[in-house]
N, C-alpha and C positions, 0 to 999 in steps of 0.2 A: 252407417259405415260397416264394412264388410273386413273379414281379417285379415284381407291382402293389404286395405290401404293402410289399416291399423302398425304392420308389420312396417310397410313404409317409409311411413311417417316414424317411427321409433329407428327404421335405418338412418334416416337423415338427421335427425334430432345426433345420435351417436355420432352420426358425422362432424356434425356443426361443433358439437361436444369436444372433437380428437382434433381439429381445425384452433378451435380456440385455448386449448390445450398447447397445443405445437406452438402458436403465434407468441404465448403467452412465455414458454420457457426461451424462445427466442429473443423475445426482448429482454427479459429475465440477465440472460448470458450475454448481450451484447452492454447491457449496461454494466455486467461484472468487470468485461473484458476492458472497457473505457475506463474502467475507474482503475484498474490494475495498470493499464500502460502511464494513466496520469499519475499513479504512485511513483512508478518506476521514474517518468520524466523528472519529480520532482526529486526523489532520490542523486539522480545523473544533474541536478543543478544543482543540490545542495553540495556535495563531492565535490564540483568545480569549484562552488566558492568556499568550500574548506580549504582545498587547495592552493588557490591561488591566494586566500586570504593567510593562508601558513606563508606559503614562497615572501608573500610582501613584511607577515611579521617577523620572518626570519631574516632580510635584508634589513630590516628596520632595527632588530637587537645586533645584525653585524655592524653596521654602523655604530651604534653606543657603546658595542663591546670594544669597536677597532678590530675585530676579528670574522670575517665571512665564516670561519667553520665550528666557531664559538655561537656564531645566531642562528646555527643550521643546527646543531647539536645543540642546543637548546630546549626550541621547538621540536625536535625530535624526543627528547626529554621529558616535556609535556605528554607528550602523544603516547610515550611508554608509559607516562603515571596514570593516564583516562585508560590504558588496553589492561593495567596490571590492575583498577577499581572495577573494569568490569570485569575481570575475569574473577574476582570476590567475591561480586555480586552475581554471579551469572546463576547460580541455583537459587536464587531468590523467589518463593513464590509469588509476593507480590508483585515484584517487576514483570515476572511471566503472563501473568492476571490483566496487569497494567496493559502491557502492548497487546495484549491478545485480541482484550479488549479493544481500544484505541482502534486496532487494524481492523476488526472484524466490523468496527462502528461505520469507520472511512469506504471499504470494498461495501457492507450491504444498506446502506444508508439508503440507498431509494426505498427498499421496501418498509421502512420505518415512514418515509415520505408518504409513500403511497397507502397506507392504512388511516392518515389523515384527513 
């Protein structure tokens, strides 16, 4: 072997190298991007059914109340005692820890797969 082919063959090896490089962050970021929109989906379904599971418990206290704006204010009542717990809790470090965790596990979860 002479030190053209030498030289070559170390271009192509590099090549193949920055090739499987590219393919590799590609699928990397395509899987990120899938599991981030399937968050988002399940977020936009969870929100629907809090919603219309509020709408239905609130119709449901105006009837035993006898008053539609007694079962609406209610439920709205709720909803300001869970927004005024977390706003209590919002410098908590382990709740921060908690979810940090939890999300970073959900978004990079292939690559824990993938070391298997």
């Amino acid at each position: 072997m002479n030190l053209s082919e030498i030289v070559e063959t170390l271009k192509k090896l590099v090549e193949v190298r920055i090739k499987i490089a590219i393919s590799k962050f590609a699928d990397d970021l395509t899987t990120i991007i899938t599991r981030v929109v399937v968050l988002i989906l399940m977020v936009m379904t969870g929100v629907m059914v809090l919603l219309f599971g509020s709408i239905a418990l609130a119709f449901f206290l105006a009837e035993k109340m006898e008053s539609v704006y007694l079962g609406f204010l209610t439920v709205g009542g709720v909803y300001l005692l869970v927004l005024f717990l977390l706003y209590l809790i919002r410098n908590t470090l382990s709740l921060q820890t908690t979810l940090k965790s939890g999300l970073t596990k959900f978004i990079f979860l292939f690559k824990q797969k993938r070391s298997r």
